[in-house]
N, C-alpha and C positions, 0 to 999 in steps of 0.2 A: 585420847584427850577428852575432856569435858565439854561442855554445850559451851562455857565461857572462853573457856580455853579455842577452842573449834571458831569459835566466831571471831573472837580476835586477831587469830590468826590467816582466819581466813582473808578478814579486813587486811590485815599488814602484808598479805600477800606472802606469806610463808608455810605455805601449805595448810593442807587443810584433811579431815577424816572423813567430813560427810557432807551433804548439800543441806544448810538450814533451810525453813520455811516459815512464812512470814504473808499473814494478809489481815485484810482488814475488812469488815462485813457489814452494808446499810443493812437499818431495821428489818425487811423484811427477809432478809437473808438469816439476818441474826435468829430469827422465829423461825425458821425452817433447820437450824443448826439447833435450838434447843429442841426440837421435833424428834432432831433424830438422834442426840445426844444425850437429852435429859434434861431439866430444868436450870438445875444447878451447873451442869457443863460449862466450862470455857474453850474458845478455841486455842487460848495459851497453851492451858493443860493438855486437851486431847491431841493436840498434833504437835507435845514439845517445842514451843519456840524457844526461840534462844537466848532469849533476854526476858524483864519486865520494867515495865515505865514508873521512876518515880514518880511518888502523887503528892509527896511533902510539899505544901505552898511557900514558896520563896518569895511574894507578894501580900500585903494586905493594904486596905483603903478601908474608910468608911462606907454603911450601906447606905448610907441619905448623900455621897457626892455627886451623882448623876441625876438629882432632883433639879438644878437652876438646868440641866442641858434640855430637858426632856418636858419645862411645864407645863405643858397644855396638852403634851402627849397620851393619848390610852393605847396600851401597845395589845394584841394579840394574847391572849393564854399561852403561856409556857414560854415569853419571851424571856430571854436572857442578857443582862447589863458586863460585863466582862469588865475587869479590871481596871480595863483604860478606858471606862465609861462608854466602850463601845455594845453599842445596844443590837440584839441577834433577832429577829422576831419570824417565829415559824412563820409561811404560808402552806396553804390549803392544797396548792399545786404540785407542793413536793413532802417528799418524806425525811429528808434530812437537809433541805437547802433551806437558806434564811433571808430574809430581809434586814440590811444593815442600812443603821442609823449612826455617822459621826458625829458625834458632839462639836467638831473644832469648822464644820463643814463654813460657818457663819463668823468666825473671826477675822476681824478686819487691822487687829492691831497689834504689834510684840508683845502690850502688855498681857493680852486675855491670855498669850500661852505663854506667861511667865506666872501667869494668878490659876493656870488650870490644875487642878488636883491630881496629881502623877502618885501613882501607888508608892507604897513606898516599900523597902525592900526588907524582911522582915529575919531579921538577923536572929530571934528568938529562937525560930527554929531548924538553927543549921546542924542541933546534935538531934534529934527527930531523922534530920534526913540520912546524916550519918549513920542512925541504927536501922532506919529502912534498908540501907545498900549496904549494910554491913548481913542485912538478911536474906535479900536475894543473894549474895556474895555465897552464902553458908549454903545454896541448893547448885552453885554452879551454876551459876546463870550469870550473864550480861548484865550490868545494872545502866539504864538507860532512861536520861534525859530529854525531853519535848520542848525545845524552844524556839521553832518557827517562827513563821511572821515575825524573823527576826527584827527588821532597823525597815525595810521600804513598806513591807506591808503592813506593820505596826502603823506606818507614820501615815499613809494611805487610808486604814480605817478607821484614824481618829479624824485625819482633815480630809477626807472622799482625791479619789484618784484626781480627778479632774481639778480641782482647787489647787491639789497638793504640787500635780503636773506646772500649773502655772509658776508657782512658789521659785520650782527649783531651773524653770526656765528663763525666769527673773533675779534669776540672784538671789532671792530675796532672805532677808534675816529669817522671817519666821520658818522658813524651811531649816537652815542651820540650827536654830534651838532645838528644831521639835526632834530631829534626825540626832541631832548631841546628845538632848536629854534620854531619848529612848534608846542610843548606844550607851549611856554610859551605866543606866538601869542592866541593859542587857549585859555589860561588862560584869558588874557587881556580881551578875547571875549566875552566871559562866564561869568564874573565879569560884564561887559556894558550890557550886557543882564538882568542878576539879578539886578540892579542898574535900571533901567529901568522899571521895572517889567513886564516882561514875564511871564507866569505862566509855561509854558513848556519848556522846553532846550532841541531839539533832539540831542544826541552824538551820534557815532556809526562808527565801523572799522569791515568792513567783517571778523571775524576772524575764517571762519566753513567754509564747504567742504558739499557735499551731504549727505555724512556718514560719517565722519571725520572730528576732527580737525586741521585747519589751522599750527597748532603748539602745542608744548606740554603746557600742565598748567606753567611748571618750566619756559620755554622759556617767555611766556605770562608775567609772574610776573616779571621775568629779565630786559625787556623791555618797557611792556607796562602800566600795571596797575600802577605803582605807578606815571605814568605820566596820568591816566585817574583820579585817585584820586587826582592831585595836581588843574586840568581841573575843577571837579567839585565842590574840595574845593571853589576855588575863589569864585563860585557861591552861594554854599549854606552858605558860610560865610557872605556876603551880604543878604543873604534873604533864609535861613532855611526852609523855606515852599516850594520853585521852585521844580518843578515836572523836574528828569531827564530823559528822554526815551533813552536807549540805543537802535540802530540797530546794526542785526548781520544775514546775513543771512547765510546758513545751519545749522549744526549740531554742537552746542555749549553750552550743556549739561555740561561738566566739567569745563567751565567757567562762570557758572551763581552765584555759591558760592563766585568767585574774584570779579564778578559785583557790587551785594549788597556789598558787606566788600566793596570796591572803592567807594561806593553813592547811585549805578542806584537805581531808583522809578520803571521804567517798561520796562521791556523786550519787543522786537520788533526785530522779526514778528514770532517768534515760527512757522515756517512752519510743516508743520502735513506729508510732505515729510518724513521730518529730524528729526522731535521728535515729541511724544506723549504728546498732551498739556494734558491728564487727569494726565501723572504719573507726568511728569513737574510739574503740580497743586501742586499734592498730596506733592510733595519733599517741595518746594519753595514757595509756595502760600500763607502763611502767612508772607513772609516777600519779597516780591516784586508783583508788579502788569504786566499785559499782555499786549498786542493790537498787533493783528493780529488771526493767527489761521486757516483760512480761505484759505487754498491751493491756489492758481495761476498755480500751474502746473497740477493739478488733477482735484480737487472741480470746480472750476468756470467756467474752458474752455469746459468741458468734462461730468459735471452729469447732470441732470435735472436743473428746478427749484425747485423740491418738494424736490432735495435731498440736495442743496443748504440751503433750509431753515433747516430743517432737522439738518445739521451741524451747523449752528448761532445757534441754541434750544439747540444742546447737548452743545458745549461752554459753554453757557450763563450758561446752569443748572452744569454744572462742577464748574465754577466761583461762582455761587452762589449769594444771595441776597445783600452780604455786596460789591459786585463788581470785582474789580481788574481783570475785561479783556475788553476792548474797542474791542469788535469783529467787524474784518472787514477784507479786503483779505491781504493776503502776502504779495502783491509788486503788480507794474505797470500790469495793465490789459490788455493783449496782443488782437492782433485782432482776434485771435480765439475765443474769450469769447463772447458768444451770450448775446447779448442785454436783452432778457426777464431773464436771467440768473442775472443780476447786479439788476432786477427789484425786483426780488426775494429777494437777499439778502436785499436790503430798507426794502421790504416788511416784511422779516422776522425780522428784530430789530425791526421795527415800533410796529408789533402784538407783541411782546414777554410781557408777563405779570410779572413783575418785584417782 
């Protein structure tokens, strides 16, 4: 079967030909990857992933709407204003982390987020994206969507966690509009996606801690699930087969049972930090699928190669024949991560005998 073919079924837990591979690489990684690869290289290309992300904007706004949030502000070089006027601004201390500014941090009243400028959804170009995935489609490849910071962390970096925490401990309206407004934005999203045909839809709102939940299960249901189910309705009611991956990084164990009941297909990134992907398996496993498993903070930076492959072997053989775990790391591969280390993991899907 195909790389598209292979992936999807791996997801559906219907077997599967080979172990995909799949990472993601900070700046300074990246520069040692074009070192040894070439200028022009990608790591899509050279190590076959199995998919590619659409880039068609399904958003636009004005570039002077973040001007009344921001006027007195001089931000950094190379800051970046993001859609929903949330403003990103390097610091000095890091190489890919940012400094965020909410626009809504300062609102005291229904009205200012009923008067705030919400992008609007840009219906122009939904045959654009159609022929994008209609071309990744033509190489046998995954066509895959990016819409994290779905509904909590959205609603968080416009009004700041803390503000927003009050909001929704209060009852309060303005937490209802802003969490309505940017599910029903994210609805419109997720329907031109399916409509389109994507095979993959990423969602995902950090809602875990290192050993802890973000919030209680009750709080979770209150607010957020039945607006992640309304997200992915649109979706699979256009196209019943689209594969949903939720992210969620830390420890989010007593949220994986609201996941599946709201839609998810596959859980993302199970860090082996925060949970136990054999007992996770064992709980879960026939009725959701995996990708990730593969520590970032531990495994990659810090063990061998041999112990590296070592952990892809036990996954895989945890997951089993019929699939349902796209093994691959955590999250962004930090500069600590030795290079024959990432070699490793390729290495170790490519051998693994399926």
């Amino acid at each position: 079967m195909n790389q598209r073919e292979n992936l999807n079924n791996l997801f559906r837990r219907n077997g599967y030909s080979c172990a995909p591979v799949e990472f993601k690489l900070c700046p300074a990684l990246m520069k040692k990857f074009k070192e040894i690869y070439g200028a022009e290289a990608s790591p899509e290309t050279v190590f076959d992933f199995p998919w590619r992300y659409v880039n068609t904007p399904l958003l636009r706004r004005k570039f002077t709407d973040w001007m009344p949030y921001y006027p007195d502000k001089k931000f950094n070089p190379g800051t970046e204003i993001d859609d929903f006027l949330v403003a990103h601004e390097p610091t000095p201390e890091s190489m890919h982390m940012s400094r965020m500014y909410h626009p809504m941090r300062n609102f005291d009243s229904i009205e200012s987020f009923e008067n705030f400028p919400f992008p609007e959804f840009a219906a122009e170009n939904q045959a654009l994206l159609k022929t994008e995935i209609d071309g990744i489609h033509s190489k046998d490849l995954s066509a895959t969507a990016f819409m994290q910071m779905t509904i909590w962390e959205q609603a968080w970096y416009m009004r700041s966690m803390d503000e927003l925490m009050v909001d929704m401990m209060t009852e309060s309206e303005k937490a209802v509009y802003l969490f309505d407004r940017i599910t029903g934005l994210a609805a419109v999203r997720a329907e031109a996606y399916a409509l389109a045909g994507v095979d993959i839809l990423q969602l995902g709102d950090d809602i875990g801690m290192q050993h802890a939940p973000m919030m209680s299960v009750e709080f979770y249901r209150q607010w957020l699930k039945k607006r992640l189910k309304q997200v992915i309705g649109k979706a699979k009611q256009v196209n019943p087969a689209i594969i949903i991956a939720y992210h969620s990084c830390g420890f989010i164990t007593p949220f994986i049972p609201e996941l599946i009941d709201a839609g998810v297909d596959v859980l993302n990134p199970v860090q082996p930090e925060c949970m136990d992907f054999a007992e996770i398996h064992r709980e879960f496993g026939g009725a959701i699928s995996f990708w990730g498993t593969i520590g970032t903070q531990t495994t990659m930076p810090f063990e061998t190669p041999d112990k590296v492959k070592q952990a892809v072997w036990r996954n895989l053989d945890i997951a089993g024949k019929s699939g349902g775990l796209f093994c691959a790391p955590t999250h962004l591969l930090e500069p600590e991560v030795p290079w024959n280390n990432i070699e490793a993991y390729v290495e170790a899907c490519r051998k693994y005998a399926v």
